[in-house]
N, CA, C and O atoms as CSV, one atom per row, in Angstrom:
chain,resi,resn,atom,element,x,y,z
A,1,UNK,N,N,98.328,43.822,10.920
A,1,UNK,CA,C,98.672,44.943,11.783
A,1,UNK,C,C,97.577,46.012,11.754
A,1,UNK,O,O,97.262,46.541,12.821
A,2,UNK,N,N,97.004,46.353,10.674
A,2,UNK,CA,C,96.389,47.447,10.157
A,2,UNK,C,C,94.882,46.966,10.801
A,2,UNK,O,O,94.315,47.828,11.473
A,3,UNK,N,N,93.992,45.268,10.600
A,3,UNK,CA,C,93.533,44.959,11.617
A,3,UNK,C,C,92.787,45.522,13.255
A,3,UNK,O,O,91.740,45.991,13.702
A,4,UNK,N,N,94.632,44.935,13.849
A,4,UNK,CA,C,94.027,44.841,15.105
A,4,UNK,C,C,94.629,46.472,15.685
A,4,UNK,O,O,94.977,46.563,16.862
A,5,UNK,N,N,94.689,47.392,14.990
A,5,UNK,CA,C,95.244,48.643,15.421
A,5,UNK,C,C,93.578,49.809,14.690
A,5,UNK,O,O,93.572,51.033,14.825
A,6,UNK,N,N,92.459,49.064,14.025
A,6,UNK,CA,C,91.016,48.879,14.501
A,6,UNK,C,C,90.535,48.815,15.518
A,6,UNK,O,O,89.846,49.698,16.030
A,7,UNK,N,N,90.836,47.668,16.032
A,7,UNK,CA,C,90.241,47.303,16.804
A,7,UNK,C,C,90.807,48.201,18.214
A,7,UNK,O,O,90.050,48.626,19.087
A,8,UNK,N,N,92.026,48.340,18.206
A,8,UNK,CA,C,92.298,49.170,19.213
A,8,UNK,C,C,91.526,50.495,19.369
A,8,UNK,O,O,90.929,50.800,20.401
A,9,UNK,N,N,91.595,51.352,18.123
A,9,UNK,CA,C,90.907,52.245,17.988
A,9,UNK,C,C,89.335,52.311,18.757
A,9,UNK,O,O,88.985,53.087,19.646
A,10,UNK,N,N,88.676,51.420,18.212
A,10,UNK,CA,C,87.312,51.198,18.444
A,10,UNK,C,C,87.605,50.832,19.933
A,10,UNK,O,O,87.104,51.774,20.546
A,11,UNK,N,N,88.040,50.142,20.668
A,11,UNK,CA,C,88.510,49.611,22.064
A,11,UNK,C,C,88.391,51.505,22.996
A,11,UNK,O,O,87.488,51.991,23.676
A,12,UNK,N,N,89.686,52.039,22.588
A,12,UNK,CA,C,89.696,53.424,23.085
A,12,UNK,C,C,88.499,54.309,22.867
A,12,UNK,O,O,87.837,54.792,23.786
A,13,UNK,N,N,88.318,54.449,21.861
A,13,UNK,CA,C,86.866,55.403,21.568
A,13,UNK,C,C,85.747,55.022,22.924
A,13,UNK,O,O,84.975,55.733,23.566
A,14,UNK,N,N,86.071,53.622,22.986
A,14,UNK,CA,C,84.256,52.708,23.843
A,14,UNK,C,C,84.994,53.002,25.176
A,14,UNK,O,O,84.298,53.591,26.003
A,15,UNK,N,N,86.030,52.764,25.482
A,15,UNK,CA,C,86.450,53.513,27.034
A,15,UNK,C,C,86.242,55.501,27.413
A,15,UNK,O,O,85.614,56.123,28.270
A,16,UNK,N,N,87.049,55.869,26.373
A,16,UNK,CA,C,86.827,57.482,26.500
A,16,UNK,C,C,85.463,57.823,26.481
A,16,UNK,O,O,85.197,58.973,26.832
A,17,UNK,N,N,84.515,57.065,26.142
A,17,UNK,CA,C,83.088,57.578,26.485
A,17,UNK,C,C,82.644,57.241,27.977
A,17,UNK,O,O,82.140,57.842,28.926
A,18,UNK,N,N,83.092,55.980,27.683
A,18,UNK,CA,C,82.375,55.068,29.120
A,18,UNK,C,C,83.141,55.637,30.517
A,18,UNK,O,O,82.557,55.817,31.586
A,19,UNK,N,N,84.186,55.814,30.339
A,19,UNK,CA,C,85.005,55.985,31.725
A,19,UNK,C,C,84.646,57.549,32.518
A,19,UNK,O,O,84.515,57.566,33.742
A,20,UNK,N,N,84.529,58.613,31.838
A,20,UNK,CA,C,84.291,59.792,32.622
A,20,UNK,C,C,82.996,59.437,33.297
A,20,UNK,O,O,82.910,59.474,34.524
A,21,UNK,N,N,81.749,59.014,32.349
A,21,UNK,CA,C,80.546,58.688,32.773
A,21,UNK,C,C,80.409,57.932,34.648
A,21,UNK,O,O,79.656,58.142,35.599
A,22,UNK,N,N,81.615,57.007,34.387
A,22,UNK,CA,C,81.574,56.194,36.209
A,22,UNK,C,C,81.642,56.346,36.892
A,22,UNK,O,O,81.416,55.546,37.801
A,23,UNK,N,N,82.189,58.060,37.095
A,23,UNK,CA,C,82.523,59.225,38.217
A,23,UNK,C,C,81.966,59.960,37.884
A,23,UNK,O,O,82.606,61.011,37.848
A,24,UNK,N,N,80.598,60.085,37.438
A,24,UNK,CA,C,79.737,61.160,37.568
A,24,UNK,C,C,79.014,60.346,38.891
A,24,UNK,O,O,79.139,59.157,39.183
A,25,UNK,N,N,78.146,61.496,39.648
A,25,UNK,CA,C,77.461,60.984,40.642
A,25,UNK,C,C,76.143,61.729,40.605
A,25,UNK,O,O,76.023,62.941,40.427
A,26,UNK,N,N,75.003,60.702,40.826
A,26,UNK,CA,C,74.100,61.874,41.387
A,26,UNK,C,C,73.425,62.143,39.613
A,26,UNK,O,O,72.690,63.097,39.359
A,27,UNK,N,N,73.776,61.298,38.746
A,27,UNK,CA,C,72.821,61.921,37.434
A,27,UNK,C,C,72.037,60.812,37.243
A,27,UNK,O,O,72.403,59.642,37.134
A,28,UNK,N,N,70.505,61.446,37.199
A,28,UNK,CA,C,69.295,60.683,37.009
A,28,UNK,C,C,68.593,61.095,35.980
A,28,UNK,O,O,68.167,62.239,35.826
A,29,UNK,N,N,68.449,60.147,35.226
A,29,UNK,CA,C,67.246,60.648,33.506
A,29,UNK,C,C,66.177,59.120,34.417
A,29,UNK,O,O,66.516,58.085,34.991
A,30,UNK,N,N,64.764,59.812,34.080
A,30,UNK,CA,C,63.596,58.628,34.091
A,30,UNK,C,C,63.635,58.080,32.837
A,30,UNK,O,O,63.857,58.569,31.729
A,31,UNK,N,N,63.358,56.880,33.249
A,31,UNK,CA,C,62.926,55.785,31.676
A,31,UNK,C,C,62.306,55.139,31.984
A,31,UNK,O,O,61.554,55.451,32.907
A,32,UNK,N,N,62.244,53.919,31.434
A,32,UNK,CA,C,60.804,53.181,31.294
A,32,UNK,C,C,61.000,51.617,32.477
A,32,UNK,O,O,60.061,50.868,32.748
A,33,UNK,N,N,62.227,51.476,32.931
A,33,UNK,CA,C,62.559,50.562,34.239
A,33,UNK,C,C,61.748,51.572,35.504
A,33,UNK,O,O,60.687,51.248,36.037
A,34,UNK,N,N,62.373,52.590,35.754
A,34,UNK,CA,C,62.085,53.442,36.716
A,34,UNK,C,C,60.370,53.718,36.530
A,34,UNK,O,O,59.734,54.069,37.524
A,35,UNK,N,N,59.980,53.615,35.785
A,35,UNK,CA,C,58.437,53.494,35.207
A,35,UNK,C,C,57.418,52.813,35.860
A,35,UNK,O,O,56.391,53.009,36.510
A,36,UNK,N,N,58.313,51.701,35.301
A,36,UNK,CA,C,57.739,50.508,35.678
A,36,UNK,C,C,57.794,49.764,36.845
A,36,UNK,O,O,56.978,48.887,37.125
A,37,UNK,N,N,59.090,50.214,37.794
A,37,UNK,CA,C,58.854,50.123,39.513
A,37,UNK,C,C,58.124,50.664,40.208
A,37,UNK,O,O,57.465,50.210,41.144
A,38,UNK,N,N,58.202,51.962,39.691
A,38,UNK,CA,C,57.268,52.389,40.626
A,38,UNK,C,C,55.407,52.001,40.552
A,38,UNK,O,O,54.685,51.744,41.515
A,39,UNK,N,N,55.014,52.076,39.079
A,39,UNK,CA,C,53.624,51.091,38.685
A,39,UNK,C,C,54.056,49.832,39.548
A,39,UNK,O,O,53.540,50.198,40.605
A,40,UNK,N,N,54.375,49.158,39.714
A,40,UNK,CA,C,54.651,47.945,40.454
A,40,UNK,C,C,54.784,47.874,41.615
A,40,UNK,O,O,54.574,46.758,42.090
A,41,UNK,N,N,55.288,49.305,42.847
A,41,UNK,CA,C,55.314,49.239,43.907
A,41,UNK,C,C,53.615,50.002,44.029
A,41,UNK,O,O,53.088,49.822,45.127
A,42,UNK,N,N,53.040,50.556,43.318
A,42,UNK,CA,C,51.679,50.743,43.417
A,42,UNK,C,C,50.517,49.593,43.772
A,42,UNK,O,O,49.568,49.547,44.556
A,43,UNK,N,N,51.214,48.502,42.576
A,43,UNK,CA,C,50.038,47.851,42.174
A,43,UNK,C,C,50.229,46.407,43.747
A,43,UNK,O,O,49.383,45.789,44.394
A,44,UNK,N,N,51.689,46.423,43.774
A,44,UNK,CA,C,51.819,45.346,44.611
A,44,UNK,C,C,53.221,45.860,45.448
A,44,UNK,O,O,54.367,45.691,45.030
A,45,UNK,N,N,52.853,46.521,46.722
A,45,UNK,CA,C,53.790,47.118,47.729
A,45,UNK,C,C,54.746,46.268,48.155
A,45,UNK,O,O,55.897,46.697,48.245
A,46,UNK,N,N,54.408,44.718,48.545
A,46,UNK,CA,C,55.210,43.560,49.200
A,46,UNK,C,C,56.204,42.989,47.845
A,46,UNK,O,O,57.080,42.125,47.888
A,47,UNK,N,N,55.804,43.671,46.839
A,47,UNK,CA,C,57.064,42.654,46.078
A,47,UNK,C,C,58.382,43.210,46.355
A,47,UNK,O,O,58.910,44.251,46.747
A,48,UNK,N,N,58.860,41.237,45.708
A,48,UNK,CA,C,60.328,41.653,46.228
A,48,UNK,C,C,60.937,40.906,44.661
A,48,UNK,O,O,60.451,39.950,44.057
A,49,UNK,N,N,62.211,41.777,44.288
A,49,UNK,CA,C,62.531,41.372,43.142
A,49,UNK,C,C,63.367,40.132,42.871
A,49,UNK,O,O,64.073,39.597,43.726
A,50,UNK,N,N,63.253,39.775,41.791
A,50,UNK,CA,C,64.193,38.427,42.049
A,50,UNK,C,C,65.454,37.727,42.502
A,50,UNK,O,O,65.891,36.818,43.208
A,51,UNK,N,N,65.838,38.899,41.501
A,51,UNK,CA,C,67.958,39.123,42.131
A,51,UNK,C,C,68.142,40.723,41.991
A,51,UNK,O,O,67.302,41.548,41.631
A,52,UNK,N,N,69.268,40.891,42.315
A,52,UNK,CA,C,70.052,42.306,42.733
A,52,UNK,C,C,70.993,42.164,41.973
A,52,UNK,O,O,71.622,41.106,41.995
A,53,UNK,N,N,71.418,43.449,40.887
A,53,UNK,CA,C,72.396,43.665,40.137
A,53,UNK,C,C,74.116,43.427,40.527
A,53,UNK,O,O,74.671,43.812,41.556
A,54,UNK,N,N,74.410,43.076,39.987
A,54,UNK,CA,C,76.114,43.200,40.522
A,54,UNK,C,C,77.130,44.364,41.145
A,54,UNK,O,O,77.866,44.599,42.103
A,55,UNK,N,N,76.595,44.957,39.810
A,55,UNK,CA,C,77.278,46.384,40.380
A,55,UNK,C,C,76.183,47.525,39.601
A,55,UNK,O,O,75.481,47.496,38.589
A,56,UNK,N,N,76.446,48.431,40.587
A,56,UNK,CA,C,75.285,49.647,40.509
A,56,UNK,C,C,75.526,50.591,39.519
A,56,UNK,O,O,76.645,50.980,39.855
A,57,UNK,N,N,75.254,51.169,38.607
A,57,UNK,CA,C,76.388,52.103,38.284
A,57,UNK,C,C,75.846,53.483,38.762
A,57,UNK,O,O,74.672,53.817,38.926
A,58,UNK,N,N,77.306,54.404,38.997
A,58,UNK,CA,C,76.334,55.866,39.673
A,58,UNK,C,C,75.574,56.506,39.495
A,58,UNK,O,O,75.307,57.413,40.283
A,59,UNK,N,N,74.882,56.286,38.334
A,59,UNK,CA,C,73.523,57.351,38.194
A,59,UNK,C,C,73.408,56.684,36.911
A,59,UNK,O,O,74.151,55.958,36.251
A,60,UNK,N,N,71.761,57.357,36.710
A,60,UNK,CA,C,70.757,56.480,35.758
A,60,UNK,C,C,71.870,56.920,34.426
A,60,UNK,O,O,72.348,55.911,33.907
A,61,UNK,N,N,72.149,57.684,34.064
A,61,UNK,CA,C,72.794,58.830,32.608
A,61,UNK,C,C,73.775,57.447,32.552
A,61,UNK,O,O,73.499,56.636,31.668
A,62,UNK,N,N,74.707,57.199,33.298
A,62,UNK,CA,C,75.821,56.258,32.877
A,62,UNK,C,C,74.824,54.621,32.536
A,62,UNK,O,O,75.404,53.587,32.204
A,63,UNK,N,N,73.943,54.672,32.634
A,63,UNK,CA,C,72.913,53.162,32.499
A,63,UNK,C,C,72.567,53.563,30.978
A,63,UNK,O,O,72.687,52.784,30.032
A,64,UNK,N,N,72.165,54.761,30.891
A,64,UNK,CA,C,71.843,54.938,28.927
A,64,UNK,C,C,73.405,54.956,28.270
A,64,UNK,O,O,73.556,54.333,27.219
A,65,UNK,N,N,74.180,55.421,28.662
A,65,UNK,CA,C,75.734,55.330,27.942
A,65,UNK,C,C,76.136,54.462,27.516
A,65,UNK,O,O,76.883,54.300,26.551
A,66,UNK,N,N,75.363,53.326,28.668
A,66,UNK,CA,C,76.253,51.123,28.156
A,66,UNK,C,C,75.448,50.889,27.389
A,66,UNK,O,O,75.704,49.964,26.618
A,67,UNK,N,N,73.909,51.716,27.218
A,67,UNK,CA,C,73.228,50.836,26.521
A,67,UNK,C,C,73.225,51.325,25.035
A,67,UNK,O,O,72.925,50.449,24.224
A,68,UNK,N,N,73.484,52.480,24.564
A,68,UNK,CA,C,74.551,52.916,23.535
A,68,UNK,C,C,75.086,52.821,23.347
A,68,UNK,O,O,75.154,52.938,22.124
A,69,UNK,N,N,76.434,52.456,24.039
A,69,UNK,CA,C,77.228,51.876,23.413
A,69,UNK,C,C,76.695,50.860,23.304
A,69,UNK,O,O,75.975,50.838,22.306
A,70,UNK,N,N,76.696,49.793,23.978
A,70,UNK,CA,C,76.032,48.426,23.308
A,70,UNK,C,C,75.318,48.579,22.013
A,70,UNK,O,O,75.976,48.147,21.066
A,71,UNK,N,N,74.039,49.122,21.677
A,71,UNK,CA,C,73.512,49.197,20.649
A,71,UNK,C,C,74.830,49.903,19.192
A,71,UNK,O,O,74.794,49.812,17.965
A,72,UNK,N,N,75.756,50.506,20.079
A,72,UNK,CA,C,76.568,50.869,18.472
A,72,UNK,C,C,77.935,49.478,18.211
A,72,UNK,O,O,78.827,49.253,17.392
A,73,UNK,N,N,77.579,49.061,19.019
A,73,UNK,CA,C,78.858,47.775,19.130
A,73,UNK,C,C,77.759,46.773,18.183
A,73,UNK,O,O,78.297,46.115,17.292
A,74,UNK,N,N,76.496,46.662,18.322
A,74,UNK,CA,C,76.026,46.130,17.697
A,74,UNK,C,C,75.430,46.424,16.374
A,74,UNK,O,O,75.348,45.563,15.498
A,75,UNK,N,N,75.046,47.552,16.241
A,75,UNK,CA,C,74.998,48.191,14.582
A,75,UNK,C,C,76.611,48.145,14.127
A,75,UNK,O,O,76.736,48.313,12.914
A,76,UNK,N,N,77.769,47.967,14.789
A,76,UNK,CA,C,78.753,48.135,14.093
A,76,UNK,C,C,79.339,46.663,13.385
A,76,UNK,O,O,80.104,46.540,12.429
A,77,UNK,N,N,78.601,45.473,14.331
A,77,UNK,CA,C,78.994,43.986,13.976
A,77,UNK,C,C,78.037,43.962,12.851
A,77,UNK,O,O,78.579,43.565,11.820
A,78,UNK,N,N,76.564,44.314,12.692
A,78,UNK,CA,C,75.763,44.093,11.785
A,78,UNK,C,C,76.628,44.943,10.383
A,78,UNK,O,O,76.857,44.371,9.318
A,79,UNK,N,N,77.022,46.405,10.682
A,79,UNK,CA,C,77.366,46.645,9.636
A,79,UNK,C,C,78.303,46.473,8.611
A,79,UNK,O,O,78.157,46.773,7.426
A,80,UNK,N,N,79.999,45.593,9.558
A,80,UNK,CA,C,80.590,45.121,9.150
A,80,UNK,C,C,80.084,43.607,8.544
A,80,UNK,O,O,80.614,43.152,7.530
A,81,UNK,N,N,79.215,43.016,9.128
A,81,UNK,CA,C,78.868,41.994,8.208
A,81,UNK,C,C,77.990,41.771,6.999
A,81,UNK,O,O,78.083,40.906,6.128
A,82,UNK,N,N,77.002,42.880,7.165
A,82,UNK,CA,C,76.409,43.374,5.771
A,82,UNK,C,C,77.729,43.644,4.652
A,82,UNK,O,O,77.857,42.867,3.705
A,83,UNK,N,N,78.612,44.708,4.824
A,83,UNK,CA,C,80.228,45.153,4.091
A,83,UNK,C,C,80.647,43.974,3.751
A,83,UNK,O,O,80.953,43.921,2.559
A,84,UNK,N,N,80.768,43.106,4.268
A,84,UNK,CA,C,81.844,42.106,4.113
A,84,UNK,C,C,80.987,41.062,2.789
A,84,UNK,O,O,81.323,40.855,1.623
A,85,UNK,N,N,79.942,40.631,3.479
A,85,UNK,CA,C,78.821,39.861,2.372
A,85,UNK,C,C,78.630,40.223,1.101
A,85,UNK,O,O,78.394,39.399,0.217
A,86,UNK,N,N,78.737,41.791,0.856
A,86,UNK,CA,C,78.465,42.296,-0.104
A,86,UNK,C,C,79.773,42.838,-0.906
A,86,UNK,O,O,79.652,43.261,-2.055
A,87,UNK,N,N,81.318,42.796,-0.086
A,87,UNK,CA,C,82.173,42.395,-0.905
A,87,UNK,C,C,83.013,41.257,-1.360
A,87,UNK,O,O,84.055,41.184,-2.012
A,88,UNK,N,N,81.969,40.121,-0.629
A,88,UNK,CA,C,82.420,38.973,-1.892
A,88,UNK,C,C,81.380,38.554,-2.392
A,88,UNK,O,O,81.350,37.360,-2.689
A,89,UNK,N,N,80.059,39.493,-2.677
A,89,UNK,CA,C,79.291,38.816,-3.531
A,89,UNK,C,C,79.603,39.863,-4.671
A,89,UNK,O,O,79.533,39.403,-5.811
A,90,UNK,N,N,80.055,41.677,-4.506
A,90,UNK,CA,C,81.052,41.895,-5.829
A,90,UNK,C,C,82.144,41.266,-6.588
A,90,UNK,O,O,82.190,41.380,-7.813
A,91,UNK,N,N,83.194,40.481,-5.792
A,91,UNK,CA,C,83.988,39.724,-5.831
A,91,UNK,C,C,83.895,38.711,-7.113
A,91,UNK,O,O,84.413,38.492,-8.208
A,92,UNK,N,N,82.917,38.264,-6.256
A,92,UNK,CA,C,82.581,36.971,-6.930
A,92,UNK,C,C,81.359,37.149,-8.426
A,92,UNK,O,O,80.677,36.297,-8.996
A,93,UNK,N,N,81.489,38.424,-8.628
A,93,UNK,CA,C,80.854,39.033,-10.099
A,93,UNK,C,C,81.460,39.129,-10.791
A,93,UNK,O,O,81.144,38.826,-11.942
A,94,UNK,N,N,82.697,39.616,-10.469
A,94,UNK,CA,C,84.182,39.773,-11.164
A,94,UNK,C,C,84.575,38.965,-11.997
A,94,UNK,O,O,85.687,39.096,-12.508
C-alpha cells in the first residue's frame, strides 16, 4: 500500500508541474535546437527536415519543463537503484 501511494505521489507532483506549463502561450527561451536551425537555414536555405513532431507544445519554456522532468525521473530511477544495491549489500554484511 505504502508502495504504490509513492508512486502516486511522484505521479501528482510530475503533473502539477507539467500541466499549468500547456496553457501557457507565447513563452520562448533560445537553446541550442533553435541554434542550430537557424545555422542550418544559413548554411543550407532548401533543407527540409526529416519528420515533423507530433504534437507541438506551446512555447519553448514548456519544451525545458519535459526535459526536467525527464532528467529528474531519471536521476530518481538511478537513485533508487544505487539505495536499493547498497541496502542489500548492508544486508548482506549483517
Amino acid at each position: 500500500m505504502k508502495k504504490g501511494m509513492n508512486w502516486l505521489l511522484v505521479l501528482g507532483v510530475v503533473v502539477l508541474a507539467v500541466a499549468p506549463l500547456l496553457f501557457i502561450k507565447d513563452s520562448e527561451f533560445g537553446g541550442a535546437d533553435g541554434a542550430a536551425e537557424e545555422a542550418i537555414k544559413e548554411i543550407a536555405p532548401a533543407y527540409q527536415p526529416w519528420f515533423h513532431p507530433f504534437l507541438e507544445p506551446p512555447g519553448g519554456e514548456t519544451e525545458g519543463l519535459l526535459f526536467a522532468v525527464q532528467a529528474a525521473l531519471g536521476a530518481g530511477v538511478v537513485g533508487y537503484a544505487v539505495g536499493l544495491y547498497k541496502g542489500r549489500a548492508d544486508k548482506a554484511k549483517k
